[in-house]
N, C-alpha and C positions, 0 to 999 in steps of 0.2 A: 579598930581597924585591923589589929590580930587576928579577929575570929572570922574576918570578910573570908569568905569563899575567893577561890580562884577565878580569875574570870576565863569562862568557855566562850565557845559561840553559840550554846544551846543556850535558849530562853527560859531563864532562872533556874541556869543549872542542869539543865535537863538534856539528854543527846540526841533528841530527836532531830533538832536542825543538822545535828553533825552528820547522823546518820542522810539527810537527805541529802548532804553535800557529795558523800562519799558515794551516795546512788548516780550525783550528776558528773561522778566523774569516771565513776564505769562506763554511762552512756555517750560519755566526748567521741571516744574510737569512732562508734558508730555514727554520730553526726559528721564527726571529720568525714568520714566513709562516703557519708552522702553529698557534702559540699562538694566532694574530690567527681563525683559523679555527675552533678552539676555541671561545676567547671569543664567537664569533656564533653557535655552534651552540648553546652553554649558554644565551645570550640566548634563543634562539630556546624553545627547551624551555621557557626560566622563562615565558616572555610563553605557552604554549601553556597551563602547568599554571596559570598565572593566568588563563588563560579562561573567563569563566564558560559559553560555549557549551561547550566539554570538561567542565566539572565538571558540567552539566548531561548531556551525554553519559554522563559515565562512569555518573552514579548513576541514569539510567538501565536501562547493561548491569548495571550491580549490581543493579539491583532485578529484573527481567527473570528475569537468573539465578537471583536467590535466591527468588522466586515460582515457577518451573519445575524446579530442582533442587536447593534447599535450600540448606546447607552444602559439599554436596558440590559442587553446580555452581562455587561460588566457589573452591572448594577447586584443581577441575580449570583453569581461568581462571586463578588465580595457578600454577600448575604451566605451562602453557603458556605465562606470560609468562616465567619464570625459563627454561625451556627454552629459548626465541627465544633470549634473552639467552646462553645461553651455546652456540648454537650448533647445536643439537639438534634433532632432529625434534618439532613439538608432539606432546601425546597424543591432542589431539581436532585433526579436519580444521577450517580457515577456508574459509568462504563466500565469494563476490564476491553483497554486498547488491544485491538485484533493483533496489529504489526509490534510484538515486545522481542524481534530478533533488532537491536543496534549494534552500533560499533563495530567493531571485531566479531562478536557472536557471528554476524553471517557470513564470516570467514569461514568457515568450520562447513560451509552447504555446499553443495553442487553447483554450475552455473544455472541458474533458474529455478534452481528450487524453495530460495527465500521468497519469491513470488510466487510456485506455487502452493508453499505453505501458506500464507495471507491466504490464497484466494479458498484456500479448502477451510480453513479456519472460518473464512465470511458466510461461507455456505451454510458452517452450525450453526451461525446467529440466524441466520436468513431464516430456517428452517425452526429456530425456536421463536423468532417475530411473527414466524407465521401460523407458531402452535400445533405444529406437527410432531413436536415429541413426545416420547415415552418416557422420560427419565434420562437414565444413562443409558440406556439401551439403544441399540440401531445402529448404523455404521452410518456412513461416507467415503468413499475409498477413493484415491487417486493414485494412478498408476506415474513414479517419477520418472520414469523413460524406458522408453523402448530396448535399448541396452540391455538396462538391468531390470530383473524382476523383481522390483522394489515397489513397494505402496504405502502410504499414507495413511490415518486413519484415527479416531480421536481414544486416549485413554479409555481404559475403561474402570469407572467412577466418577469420572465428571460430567457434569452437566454441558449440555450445549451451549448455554450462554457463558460457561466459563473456558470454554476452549480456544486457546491463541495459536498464535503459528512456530512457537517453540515446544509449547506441548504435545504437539503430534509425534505420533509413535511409529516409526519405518518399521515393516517388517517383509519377510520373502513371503511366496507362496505358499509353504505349510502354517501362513501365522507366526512362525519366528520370528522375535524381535532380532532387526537388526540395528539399527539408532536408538536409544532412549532417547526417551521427549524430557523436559526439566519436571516432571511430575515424577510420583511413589508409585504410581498405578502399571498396571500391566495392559493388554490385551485381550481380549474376550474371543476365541481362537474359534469358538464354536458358532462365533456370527461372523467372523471371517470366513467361513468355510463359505458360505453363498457368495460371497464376493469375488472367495479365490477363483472358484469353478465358472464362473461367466469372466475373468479377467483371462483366467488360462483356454480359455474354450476363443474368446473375441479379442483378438488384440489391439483390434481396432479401437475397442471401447477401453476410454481412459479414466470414466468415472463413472463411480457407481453409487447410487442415493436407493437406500430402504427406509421402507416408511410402512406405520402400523398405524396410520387416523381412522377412526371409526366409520367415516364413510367409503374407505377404500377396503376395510375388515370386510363390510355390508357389502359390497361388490364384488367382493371376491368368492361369498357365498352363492351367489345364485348361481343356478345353472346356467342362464342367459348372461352373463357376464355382463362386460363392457359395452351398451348398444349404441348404435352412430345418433345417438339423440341431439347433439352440440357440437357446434363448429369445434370447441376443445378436442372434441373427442376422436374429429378429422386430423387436426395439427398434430396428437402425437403417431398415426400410422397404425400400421395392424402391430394386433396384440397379442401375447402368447398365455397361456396357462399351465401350471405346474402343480401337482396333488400334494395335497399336504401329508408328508410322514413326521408329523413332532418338529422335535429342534433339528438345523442340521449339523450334527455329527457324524454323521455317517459318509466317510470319504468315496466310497462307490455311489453315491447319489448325485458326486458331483456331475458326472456324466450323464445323468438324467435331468437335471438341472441344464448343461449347457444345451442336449439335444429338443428340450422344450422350448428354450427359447429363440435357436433358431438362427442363420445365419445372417439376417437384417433386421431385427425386429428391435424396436429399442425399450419395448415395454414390455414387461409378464408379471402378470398376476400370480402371486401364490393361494390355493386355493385354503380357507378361513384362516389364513396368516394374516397377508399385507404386499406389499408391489416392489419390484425393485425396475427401476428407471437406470436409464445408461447414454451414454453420449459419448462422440469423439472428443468433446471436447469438456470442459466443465459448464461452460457457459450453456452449452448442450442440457447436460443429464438435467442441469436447475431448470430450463425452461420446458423439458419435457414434462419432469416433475409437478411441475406449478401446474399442466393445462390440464393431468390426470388427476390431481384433487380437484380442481373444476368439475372434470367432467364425470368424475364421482357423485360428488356432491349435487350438483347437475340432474343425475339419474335417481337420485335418493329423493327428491323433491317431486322430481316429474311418478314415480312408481304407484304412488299410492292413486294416479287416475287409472288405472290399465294399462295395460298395454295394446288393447283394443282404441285408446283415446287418444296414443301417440304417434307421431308421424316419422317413420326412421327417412334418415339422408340416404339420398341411391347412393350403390357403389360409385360410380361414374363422379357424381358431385364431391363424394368424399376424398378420389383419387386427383382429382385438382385442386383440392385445398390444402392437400398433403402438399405436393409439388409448389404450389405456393408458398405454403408455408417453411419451405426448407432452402427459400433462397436468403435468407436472412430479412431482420427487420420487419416481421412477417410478410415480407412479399410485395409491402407496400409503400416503401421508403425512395423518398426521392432525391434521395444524398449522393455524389456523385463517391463517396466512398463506399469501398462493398464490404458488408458486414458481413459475418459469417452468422450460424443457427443460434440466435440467441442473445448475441456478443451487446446489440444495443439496449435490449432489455435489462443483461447484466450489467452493464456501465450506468445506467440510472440507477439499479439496487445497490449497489457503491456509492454513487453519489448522496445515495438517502444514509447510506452508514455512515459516509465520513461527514456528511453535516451532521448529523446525529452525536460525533464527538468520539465512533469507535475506530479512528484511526485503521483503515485496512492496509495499507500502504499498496494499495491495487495500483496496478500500470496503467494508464490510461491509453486506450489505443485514439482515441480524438479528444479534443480538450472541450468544452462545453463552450467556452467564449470562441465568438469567430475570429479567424484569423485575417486583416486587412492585407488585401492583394499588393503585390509588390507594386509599385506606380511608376509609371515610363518617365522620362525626363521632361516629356512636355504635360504632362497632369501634375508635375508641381508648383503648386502656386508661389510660385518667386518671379521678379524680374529678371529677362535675359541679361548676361552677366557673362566674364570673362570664363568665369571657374567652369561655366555651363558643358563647356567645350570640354574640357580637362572628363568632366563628367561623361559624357560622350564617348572618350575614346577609352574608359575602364567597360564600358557595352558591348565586351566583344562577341555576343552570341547575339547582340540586337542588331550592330553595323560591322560586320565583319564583313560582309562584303558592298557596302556603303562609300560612295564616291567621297562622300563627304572625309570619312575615317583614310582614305588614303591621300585627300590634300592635306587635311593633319599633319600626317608622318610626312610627307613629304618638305612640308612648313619643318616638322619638328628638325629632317636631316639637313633642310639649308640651314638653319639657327646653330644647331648644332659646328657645322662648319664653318661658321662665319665666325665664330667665337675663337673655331681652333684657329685658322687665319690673323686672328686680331693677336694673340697670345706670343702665333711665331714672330711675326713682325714689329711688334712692340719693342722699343728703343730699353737697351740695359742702361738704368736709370741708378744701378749703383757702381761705385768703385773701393778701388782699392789706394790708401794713402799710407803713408809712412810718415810716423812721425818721431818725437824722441819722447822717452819719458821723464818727468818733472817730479820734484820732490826729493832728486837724488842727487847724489854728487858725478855720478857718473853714467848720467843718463843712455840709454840706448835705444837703438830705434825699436819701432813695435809699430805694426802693419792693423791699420782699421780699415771698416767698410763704411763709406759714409754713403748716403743722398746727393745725387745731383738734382741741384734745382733749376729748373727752367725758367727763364722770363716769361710772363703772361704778355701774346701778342698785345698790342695796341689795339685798341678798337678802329673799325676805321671811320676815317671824320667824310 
């Protein structure tokens, strides 16, 4: 038993388990590390799920869903989440929500300009659904008021489909930023300059849409331009042309620029550029935009018969469809509300993005459900009834001058006096008594108010 070895905790003596002990206790720190990192991320989850601003969110997107697709929308929403989770491509695309100014942030805006961010922001999706971009490239401009000469307009590096209405970048008319948007990105000062110069030249005009699609490149080539081939081509009005010198930088062009396009014109072609479109309004420049790729496109189809094989629109016919089409609605709406140029066609391309799930936070100037007409007192289906009356006389724009509304009040001021009558002459049915107090050795008097009670007459026999 002398000569036994000591006992270790290496395996016959040997220190390789000691050694592995001594490796697992270097690496505790860092597991502690990680539990401790854990524990704050679960924290963080549970204070999130205990949110009432998330449980208000969620039931929300649940209800949202379940209004627009039933069971199934819910169905596909939890498939998508179990996918994320486990690593997987969702089955349905996610959105980047148009409207990310909440809470407080749209403190910080002007009055109406959290809404007109939204709505320029809707415009670059609008414009990338419809596959009319270039990349980063191109503007959008909105002019935020008349005041001041301030404008809108999407960083430059991003994409149109990632541009929201915090990202937008104010700047003056030399392209100085004046607001940063929550992006790293700057301005591109050199494709503001065509904006500035038709913003500074039209004041009227409060947005401005550039656009480089290939069949508006193709039209803007020919010598014959834009021909009245398509009713499109009537709705947007006469057209201008501007020669192409390169990119514009050149500040002395802007004045070449606004004298081309002229003091009503709402469209010009840059020759082998691309078009810029304009509007008083935003709802404006999108719908003039839309009917000039049309009518591009249009001509790019019809070209290859001749022009010996095609039939131009007379002036005449063209200058009434213009006129038509600038009363709003195209001309043709039988709404007793009046729309301005554009305004219904853009509240439908809204209503396709916020069922689409991109959140615009657009103002709705009519709501899509009808509104049931107020109903008179005798188109409610109830029986005549005491309260009816009562109802009747809150109608004072219906019977105000209604015989009936003045026997009321005149019922209402005998009632009234009859009551005051009954109150004065009403018999004082309390008194005053004196009695002594009890429980003492030296009682004293003390004054109570008691009820006199009446006899109930007899009846009579």
């Amino acid at each position: 038993m002398g000569d036994q070895e000591p006992h270790t905790n290496g395996v016959n003596g040997d220190g390789n388990s000691s050694d592995d002990e001594e490796d697992k206790s270097k690496m505790r720190p860092v597991d502690i590390e990680a539990d401790v990192k854990e524990m704050e991320r679960r924290k963080r989850v549970e204070a999130i799920m205990n949110s009432q601003l998330f449980r208000e969110e969620l039931e929300r997107v649940v209800g949202d869903s379940i209004r627009e697709s039933g069971a199934e929308g819910i169905g596909a929403l939890l498939s998508d989440v179990m996918n994320i989770k486990s690593g997987t491509a969702p089955s349905s695309s996610c959105v980047v929500p148009i409207n990310d100014i909440r809470g407080i942030d749209s403190m910080v805006y002007a009055k109406g300009e959290k809404l007109l961010r939204c709505k320029l922001a809707a415009v670059y999706r609008l414009i990338d659904l419809y596959g009319w971009t270039q990349g980063i490239y191109n503007h959008v401009t909105a002019r935020v008021s008349q005041d001041s000469e301030h404008f809108l307009l999407n960083p430059f590096g991003m994409m149109y489909n990632e541009v929201t209405a915090s990202s937008l970048v104010k700047v003056n008319m030399q392209g100085d930023t004046v607001e940063e948007g929550t992006t790293n990105f700057g301005v591109n000062q050199a494709g503001f300059m065509l904006h500035s110069a038709i913003h500074a030249a039209r004041p009227d005009i409060k947005c401005v849409i550039h656009l480089h699609t290939p069949s508006i490149v193709a039209v803007s080539t020919m010598k014959c331009g834009l021909l009245p081939l398509s009713q499109e081509s009537c709705l947007i009005g006469d057209v201008s042309y501007h020669s192409y010198n390169g990119i514009v930088i050149d500040p002395e062009e802007r004045q070449s620029i606004a004298k081309d396009l002229g003091p009503n014109n709402k469209v010009m072609f840059l020759r082998n550029h691309g078009v810029v479109c304009c509007g008083k309004t935003m709802e404006e420049a999108f719908h003039v935009t839309y009917h000039t790729v049309l009518a591009c496109n249009t001509q790019l189809k019809m070209m290859p018969y001749g022009l010996d094989n095609l039939v131009m629109i007379d002036d005449e016919v063209r200058r009434k469809t213009f006129e038509i089409g600038q009363r709003g609605g195209g001309g043709v709406n039988t709404s007793k509300k009046e729309w301005g140029i554009g305004e219904l066609e853009f509240e439908a391309l809204m209503r396709m993005l916020d069922n689409s799930g991109f959140r615009t936070g657009f103002a709705y100037l009519d709501p899509l459900v009808r509104k049931e007409p107020a109903r008179m007192a005798n188109d409610v289906e109830l029986p005549p009834t005491v309260s009816n009356l009562g109802f009747l006389m809150e109608e004072d724009e219906l019977y105000k001058d209604s015989p009936l509304k003045g026997l009321l009040a005149q019922m209402a001021r005998a009632t009234r006096s009859t009551n005051k009558t009954k109150w004065v002459n009403s018999p004082n049915v309390y008194q005053k008594v004196e009695v002594l107090e009890t429980g003492t050795t030296d009682p004293k008097k003390i004054t109570k108010v008691t009820q006199i009670h009446f006899d109930e007459p007899e009846p009579r026999k």
